[in-house]
MDTraj code that builds the backbone (N, CA, C; nanometers):
import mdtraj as md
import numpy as np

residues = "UNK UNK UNK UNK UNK UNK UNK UNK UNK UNK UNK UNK UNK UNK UNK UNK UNK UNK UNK UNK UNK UNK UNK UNK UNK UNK UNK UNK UNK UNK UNK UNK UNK UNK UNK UNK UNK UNK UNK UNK UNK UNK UNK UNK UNK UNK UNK UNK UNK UNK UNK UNK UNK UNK UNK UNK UNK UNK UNK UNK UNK UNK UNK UNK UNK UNK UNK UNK UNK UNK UNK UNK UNK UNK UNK UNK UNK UNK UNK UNK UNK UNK UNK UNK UNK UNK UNK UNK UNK UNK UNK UNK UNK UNK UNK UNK UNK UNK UNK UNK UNK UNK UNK UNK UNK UNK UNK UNK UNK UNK UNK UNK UNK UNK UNK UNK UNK UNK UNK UNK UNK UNK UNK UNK UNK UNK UNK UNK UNK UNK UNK UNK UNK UNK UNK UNK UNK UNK UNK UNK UNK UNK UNK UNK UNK UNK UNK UNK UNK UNK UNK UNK UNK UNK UNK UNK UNK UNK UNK UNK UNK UNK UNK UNK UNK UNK UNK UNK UNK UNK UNK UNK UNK UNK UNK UNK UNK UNK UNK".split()
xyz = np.array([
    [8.4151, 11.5327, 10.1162],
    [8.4717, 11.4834, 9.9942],
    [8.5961, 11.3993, 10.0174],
    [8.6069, 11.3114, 10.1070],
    [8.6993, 11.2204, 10.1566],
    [8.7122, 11.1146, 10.0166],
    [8.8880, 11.1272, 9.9583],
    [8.8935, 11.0144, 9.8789],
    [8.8950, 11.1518, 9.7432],
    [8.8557, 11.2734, 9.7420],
    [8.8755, 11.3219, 9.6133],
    [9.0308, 11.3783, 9.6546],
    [9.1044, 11.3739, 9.5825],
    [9.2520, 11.4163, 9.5885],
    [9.2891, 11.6099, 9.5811],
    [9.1871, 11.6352, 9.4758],
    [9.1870, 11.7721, 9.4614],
    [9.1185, 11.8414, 9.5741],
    [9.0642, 11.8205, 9.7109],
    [9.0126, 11.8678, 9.8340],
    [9.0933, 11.7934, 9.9585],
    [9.1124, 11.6902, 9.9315],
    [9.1910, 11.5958, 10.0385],
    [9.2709, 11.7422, 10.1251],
    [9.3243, 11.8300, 10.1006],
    [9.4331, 11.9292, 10.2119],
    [9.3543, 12.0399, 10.2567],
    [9.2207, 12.0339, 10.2254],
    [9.1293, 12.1549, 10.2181],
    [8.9964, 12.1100, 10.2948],
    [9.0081, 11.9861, 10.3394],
    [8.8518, 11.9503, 10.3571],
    [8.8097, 11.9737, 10.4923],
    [8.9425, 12.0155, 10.6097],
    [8.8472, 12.1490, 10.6885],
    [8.7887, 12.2323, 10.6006],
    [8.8606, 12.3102, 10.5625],
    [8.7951, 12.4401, 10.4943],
    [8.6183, 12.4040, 10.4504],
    [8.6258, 12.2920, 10.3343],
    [8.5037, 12.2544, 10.2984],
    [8.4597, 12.3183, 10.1624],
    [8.5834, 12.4678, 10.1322],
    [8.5932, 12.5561, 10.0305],
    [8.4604, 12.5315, 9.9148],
    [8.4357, 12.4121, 9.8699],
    [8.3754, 12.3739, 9.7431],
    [8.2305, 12.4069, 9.8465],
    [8.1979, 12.3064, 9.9437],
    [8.0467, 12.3129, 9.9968],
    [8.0367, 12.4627, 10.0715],
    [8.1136, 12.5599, 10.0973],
    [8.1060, 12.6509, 10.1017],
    [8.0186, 12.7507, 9.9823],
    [8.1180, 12.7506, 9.8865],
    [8.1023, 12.7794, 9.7710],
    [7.9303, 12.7418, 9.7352],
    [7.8948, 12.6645, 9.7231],
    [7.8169, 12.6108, 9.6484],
    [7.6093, 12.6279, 9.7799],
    [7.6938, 12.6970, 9.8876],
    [7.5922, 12.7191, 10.0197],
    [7.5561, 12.8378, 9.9963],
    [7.6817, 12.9543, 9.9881],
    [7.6076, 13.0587, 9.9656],
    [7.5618, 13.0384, 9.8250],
    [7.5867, 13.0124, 9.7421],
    [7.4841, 13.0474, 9.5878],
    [7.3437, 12.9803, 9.5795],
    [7.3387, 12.8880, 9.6698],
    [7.1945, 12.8456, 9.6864],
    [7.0945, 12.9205, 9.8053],
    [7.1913, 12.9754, 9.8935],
    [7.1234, 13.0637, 9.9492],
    [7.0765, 13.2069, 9.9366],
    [7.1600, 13.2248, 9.8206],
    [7.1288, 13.3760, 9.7792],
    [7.0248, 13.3270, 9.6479],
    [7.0154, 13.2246, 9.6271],
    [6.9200, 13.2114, 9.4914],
    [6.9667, 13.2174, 9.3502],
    [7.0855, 13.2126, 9.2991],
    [7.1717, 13.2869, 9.1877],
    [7.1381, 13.1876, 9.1221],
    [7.1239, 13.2214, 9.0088],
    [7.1619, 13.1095, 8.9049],
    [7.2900, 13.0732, 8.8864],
    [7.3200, 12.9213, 8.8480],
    [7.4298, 12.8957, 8.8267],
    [7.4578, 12.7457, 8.7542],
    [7.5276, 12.6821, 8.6685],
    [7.5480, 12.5800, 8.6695],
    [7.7018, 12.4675, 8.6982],
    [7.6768, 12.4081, 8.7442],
    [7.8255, 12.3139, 8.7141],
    [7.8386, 12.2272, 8.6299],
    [7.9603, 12.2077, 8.5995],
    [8.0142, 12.1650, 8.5296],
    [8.1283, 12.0352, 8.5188],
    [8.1219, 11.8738, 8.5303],
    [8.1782, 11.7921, 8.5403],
    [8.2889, 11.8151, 8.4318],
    [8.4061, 11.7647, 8.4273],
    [8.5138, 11.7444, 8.3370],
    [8.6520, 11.6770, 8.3984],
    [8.6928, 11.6542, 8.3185],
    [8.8477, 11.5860, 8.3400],
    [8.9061, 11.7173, 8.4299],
    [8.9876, 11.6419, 8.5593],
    [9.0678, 11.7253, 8.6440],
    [9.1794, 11.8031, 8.5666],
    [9.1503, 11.9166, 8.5703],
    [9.2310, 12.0086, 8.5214],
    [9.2261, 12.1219, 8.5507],
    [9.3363, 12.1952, 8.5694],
    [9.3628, 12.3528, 8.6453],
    [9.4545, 12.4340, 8.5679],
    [9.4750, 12.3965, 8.4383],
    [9.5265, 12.4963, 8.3773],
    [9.4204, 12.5844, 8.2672],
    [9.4117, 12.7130, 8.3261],
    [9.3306, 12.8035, 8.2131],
    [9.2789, 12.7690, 8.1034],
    [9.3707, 12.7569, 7.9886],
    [9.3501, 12.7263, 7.8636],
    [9.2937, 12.6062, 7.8027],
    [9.3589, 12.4963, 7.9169],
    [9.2878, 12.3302, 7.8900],
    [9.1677, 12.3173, 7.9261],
    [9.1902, 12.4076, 8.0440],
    [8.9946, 12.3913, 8.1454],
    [8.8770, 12.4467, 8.0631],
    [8.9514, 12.5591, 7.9667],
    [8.8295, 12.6581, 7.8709],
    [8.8172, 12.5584, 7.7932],
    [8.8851, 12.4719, 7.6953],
    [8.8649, 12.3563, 7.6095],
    [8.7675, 12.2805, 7.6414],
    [8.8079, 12.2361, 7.7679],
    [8.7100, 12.1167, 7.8154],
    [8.5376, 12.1651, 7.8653],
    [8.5546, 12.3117, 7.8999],
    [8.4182, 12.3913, 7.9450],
    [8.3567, 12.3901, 7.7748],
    [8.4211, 12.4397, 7.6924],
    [8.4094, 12.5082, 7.5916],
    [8.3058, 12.6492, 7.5228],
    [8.4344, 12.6738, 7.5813],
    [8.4091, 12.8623, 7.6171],
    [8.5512, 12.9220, 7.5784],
    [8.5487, 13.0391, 7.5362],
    [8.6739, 13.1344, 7.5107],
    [8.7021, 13.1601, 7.6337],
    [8.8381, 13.1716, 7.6628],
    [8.9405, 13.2179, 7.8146],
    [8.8731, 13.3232, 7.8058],
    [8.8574, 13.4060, 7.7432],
    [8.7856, 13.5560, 7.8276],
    [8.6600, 13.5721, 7.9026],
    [8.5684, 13.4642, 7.8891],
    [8.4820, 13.4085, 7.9799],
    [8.5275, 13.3507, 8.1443],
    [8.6239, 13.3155, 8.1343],
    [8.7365, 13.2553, 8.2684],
    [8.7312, 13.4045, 8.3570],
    [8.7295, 13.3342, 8.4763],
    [8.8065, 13.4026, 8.5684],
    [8.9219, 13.3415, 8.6044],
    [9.0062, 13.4103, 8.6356],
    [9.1887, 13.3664, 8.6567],
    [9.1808, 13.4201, 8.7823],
    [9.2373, 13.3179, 8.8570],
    [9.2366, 13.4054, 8.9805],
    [9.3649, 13.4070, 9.0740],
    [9.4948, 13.5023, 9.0885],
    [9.5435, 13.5264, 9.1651],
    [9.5974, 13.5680, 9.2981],
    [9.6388, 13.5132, 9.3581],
    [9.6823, 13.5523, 9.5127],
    [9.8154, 13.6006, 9.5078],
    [9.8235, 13.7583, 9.5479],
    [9.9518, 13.8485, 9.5486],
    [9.9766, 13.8787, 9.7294],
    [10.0870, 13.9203, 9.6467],
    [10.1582, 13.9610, 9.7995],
    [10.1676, 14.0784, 9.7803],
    [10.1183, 14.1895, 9.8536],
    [10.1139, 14.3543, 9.8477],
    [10.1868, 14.3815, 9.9642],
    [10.3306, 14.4555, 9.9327],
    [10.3899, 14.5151, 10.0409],
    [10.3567, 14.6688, 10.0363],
    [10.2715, 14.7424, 10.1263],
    [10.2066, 14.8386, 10.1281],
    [10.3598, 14.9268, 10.1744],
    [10.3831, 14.9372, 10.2834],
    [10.5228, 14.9516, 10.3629],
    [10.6446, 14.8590, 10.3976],
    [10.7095, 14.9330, 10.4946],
    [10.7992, 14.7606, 10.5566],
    [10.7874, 14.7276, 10.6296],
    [10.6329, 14.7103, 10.6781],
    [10.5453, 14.7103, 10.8002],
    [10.4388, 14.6472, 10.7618],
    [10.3710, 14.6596, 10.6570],
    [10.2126, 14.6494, 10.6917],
    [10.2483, 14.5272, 10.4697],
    [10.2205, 14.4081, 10.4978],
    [10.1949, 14.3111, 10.3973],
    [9.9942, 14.3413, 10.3974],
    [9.9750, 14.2941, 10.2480],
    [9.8516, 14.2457, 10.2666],
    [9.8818, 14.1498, 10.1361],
    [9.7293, 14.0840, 10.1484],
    [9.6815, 13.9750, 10.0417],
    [9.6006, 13.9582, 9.9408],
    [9.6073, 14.0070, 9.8279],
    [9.4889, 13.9976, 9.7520],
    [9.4635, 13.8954, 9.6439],
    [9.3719, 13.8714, 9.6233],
    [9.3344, 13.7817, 9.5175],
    [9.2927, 13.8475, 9.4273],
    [9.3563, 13.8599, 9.2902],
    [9.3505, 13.8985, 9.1719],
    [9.2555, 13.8256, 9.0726],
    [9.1134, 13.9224, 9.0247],
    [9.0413, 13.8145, 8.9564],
    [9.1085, 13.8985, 8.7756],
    [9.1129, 13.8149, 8.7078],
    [9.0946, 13.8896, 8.6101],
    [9.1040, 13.7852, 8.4492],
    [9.0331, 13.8225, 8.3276],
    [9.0186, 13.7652, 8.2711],
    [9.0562, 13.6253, 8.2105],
    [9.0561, 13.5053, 8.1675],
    [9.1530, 13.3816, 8.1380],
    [9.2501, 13.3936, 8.0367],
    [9.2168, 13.5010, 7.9252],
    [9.3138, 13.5257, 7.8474],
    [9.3915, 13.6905, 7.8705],
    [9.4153, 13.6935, 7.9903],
    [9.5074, 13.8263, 8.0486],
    [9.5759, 13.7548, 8.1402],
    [9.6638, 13.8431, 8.1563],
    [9.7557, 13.8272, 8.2793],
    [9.7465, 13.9394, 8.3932],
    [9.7724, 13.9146, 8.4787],
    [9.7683, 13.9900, 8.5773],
    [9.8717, 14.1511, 8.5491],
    [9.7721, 14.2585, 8.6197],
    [9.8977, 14.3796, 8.5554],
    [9.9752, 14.3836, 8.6913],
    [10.0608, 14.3702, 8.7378],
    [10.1498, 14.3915, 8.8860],
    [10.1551, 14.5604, 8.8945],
    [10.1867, 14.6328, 8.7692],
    [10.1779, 14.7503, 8.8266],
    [10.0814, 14.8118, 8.8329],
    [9.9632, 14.7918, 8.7690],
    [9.8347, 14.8494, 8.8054],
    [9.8057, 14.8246, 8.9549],
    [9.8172, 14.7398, 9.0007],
    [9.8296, 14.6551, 9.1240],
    [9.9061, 14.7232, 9.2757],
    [10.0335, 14.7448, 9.1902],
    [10.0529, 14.8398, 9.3060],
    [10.0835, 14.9654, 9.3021],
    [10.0094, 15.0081, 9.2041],
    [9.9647, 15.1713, 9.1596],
    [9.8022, 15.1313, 9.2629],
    [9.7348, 15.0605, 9.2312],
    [9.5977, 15.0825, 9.3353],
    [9.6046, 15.0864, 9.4628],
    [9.7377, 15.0202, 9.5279],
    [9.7562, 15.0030, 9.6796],
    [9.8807, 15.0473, 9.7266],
    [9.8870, 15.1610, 9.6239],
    [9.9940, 15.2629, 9.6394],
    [10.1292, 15.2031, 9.7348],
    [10.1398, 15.1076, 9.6785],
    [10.2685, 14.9707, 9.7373],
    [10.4208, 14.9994, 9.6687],
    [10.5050, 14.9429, 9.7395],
    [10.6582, 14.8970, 9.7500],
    [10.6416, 14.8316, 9.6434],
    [10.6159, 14.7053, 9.6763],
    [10.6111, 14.6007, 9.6009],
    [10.4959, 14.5315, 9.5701],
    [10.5172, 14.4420, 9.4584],
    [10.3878, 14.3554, 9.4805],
    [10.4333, 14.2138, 9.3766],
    [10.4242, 14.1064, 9.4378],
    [10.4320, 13.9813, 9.3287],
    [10.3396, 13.8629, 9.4002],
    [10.3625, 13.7436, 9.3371],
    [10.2931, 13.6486, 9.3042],
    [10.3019, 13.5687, 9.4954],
    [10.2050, 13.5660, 9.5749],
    [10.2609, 13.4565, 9.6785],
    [10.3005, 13.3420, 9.6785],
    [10.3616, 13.3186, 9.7902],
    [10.4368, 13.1678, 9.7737],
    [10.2971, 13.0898, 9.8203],
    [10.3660, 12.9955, 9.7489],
    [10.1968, 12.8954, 9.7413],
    [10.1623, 12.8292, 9.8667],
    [10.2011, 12.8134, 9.9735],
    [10.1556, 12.7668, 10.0869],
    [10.0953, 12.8864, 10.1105],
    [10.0877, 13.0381, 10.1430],
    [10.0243, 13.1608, 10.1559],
    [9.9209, 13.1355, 10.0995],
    [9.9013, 13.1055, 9.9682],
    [9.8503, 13.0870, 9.8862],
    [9.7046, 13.0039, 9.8730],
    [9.7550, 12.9086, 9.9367],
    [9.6572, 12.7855, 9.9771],
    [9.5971, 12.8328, 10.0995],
    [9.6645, 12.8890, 10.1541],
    [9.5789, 12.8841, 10.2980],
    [9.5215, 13.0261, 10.2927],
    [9.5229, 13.1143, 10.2368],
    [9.4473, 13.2033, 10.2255],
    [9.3083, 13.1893, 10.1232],
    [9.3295, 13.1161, 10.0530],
    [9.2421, 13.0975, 9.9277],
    [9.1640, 12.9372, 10.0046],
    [9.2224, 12.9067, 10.0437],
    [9.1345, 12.7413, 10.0871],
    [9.1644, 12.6724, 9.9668],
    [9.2324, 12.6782, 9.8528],
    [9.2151, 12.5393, 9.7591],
    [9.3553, 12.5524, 9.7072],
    [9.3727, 12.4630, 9.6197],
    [9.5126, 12.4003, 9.5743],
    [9.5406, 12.5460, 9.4411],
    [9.6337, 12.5069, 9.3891],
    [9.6642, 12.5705, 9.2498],
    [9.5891, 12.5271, 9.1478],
    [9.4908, 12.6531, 9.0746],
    [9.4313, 12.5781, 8.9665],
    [9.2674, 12.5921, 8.9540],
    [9.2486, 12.5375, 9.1077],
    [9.1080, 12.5755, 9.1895],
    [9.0609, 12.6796, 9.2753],
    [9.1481, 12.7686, 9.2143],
    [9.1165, 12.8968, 9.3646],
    [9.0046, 12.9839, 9.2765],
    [8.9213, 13.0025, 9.3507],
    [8.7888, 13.0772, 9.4035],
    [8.7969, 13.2139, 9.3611],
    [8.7379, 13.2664, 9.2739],
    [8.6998, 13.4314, 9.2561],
    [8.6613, 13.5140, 9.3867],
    [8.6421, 13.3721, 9.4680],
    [8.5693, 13.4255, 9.6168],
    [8.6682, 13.4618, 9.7348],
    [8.6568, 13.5057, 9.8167],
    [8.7883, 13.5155, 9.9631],
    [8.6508, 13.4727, 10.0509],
    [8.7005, 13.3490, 10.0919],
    [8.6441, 13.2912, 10.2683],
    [8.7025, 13.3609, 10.3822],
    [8.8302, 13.4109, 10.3495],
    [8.8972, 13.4586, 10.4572],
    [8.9419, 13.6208, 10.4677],
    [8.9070, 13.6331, 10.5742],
    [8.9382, 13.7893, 10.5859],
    [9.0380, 13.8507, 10.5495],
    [9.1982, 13.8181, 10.5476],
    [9.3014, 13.8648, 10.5118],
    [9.3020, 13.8572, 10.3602],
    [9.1893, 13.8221, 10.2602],
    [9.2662, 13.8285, 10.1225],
    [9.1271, 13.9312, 10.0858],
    [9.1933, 14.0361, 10.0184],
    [9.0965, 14.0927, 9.9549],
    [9.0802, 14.0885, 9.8068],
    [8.9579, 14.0523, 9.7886],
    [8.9163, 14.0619, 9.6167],
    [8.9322, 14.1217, 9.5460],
    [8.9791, 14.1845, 9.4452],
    [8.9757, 14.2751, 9.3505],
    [8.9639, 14.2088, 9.2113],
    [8.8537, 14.2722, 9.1575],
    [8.8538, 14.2039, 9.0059],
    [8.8302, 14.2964, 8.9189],
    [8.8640, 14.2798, 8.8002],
    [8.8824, 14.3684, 8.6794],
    [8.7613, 14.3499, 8.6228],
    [8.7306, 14.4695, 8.5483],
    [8.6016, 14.5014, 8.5000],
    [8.5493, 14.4434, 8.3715],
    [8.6549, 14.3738, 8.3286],
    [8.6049, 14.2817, 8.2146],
    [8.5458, 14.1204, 8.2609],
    [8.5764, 14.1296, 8.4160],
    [8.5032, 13.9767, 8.4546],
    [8.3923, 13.9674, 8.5312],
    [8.3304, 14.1037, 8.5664],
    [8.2289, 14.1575, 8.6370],
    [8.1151, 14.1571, 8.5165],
    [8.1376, 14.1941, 8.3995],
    [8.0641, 14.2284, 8.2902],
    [8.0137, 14.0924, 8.2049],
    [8.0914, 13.9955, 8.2148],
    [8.0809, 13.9029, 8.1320],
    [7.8766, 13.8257, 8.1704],
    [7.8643, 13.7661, 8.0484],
    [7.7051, 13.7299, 8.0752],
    [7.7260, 13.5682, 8.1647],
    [7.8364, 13.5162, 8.0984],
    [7.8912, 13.4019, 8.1425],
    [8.0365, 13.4343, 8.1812],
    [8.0354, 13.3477, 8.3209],
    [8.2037, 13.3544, 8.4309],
    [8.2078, 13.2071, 8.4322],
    [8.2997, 13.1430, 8.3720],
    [8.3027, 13.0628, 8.4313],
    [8.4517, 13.0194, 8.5137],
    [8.4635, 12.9164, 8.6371],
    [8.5992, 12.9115, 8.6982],
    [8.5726, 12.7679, 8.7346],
    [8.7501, 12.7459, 8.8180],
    [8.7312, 12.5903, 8.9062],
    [8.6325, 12.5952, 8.9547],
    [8.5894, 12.5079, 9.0293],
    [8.4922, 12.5524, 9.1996],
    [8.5510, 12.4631, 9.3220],
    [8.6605, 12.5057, 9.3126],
    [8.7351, 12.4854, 9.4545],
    [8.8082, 12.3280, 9.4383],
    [8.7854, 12.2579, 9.3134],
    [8.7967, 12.1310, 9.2446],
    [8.8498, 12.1430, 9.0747],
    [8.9810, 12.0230, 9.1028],
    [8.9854, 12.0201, 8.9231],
    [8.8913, 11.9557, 8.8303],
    [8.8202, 11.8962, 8.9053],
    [8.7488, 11.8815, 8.8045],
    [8.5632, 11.9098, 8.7971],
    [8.5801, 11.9636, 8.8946],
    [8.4150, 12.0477, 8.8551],
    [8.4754, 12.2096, 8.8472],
    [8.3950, 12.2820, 8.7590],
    [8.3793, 12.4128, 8.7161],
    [8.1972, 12.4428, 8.7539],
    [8.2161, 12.5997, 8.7664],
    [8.0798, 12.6622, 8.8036],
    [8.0939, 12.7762, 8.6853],
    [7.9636, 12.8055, 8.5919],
    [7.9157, 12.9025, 8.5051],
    [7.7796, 12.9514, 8.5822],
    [7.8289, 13.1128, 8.6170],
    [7.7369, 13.2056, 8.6697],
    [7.7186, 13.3642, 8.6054],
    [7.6273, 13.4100, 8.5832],
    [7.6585, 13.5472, 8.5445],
    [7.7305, 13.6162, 8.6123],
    [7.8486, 13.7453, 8.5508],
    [7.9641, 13.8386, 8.6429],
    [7.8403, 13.9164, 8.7396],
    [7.7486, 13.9915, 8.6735],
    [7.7040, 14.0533, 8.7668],
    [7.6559, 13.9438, 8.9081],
    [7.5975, 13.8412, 8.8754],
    [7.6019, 13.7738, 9.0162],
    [7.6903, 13.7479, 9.1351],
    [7.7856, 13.7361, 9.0038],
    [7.9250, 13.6861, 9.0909],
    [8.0027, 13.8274, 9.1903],
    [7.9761, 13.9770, 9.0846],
    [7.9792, 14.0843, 9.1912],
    [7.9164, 14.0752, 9.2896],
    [7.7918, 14.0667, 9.2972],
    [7.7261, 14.0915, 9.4053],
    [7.7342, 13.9986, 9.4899],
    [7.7744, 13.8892, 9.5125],
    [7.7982, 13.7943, 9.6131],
    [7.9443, 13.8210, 9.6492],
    [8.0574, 13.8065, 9.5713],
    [8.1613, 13.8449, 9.5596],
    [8.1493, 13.9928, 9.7019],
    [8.1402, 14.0925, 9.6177],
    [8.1653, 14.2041, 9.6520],
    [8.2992, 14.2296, 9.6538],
    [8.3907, 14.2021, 9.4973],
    [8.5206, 14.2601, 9.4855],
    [8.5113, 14.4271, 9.4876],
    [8.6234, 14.4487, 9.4969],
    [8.6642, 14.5828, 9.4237],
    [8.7259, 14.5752, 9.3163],
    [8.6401, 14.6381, 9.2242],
    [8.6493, 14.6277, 9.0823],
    [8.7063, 14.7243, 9.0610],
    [8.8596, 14.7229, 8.9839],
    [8.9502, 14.8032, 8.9330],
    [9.0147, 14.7362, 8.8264],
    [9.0855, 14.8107, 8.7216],
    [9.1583, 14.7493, 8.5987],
    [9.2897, 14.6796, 8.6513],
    [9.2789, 14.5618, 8.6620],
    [9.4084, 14.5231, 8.6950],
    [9.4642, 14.3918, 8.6355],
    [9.4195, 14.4043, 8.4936],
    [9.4417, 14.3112, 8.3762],
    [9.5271, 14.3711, 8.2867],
    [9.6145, 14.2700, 8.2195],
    [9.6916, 14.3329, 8.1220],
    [9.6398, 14.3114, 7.9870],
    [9.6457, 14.4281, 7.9144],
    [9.5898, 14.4175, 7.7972],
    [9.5719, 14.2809, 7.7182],
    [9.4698, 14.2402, 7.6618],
    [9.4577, 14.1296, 7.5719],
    [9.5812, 14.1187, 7.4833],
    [9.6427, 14.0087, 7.4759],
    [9.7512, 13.9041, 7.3905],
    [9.6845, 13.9389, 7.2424],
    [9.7151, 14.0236, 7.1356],
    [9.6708, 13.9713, 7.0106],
    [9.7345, 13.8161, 6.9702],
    [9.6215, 13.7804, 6.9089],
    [9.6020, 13.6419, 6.8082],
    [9.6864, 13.6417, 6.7586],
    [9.8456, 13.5290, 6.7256],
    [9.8887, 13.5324, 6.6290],
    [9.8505, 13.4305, 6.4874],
    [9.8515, 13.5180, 6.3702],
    [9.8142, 13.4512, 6.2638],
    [9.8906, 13.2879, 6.2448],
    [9.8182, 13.1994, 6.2476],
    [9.8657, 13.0618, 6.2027],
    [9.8675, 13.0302, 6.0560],
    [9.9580, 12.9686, 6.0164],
    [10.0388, 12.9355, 5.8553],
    [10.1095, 13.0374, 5.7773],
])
top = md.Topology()
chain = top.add_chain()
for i, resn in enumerate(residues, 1):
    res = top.add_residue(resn, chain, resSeq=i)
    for name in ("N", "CA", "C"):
        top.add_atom(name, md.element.get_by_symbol(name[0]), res)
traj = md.Trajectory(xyz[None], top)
């Protein structure tokens, strides 16, 4: 993908033709989705047109287990939630836990901000996704690009995936009434 800007720092990796190898090799259904480059949640659901709770959001944390032992996880969890930090490090019975710095970030995930993958290519980040994005009939996310998106069923996306599915979403935002 030489010349697309949103892969240009990633195109060792290959992240997107990755992506898009195993789901044809496992047979999944799936479709993509062309649209205007965009990586923010709420604009990208507009342009898909789908409710954020269909989204996967996907985070890369920094889990300080000890003052010894860091790990990496990628946080999947709904488009209209936020990530829970303390559920988070109530599951990995951690010190600490916050958001990585984005070069970590990138290079653990293979793609920019915006486009990161429900998926881990790499061994050091582990998956965990919340049980409201495993369930959904339709997932849809980036695909490693701002401006293509992939819609697959959650259960597919578990089973290729193979997160560990735990609650680690923060409760749904009520609606506020407009006028």
């Amino acid at each position: 993908m030489p010349g697309d800007d949103a892969c240009d720092t990633y195109d060792t990796y290959d992240t997107y033709d990755r992506l898009i190898s195993l789901l044809d090799t496992s047979r999944v259904d799936y479709r993509l989705i062309d649209h205007d480059p965009e990586g923010s949640t709420e604009a990208v659901c507009a342009l898909r047109g789908h409710p954020a709770s269909e989204a996967a959001k996907c985070i890369v944390l920094r889990v300080k287990v000890d003052r010894r032992t860091t790990r990496h996880v990628l946080a999947v969890v709904p488009g209209d939630r936020r990530v829970d930090l303390d559920a988070v490090r109530e599951l990995f019975a951690a010190r600490y836990v916050g958001f990585s710095d984005a070069g970590t970030a990138e290079r653990l995930a293979r793609a920019i901000p915006g486009t990161v993958l429900p998926f881990s290519f790499d061994p050091e980040l582990e998956v965990v996704a919340d049980p409201e994005v495993v369930k959904q009939p339709r997932l849809y996310f980036n695909a490693a690009r701002l401006d293509r998106s992939l819609c697959m069923a959650g259960a597919d996306y578990e089973r290729l995936a193979g997160p560990r599915v735990e609650p680690v979403a923060s409760p749904p935002v009520p609606a506020v009434p407009q006028g």
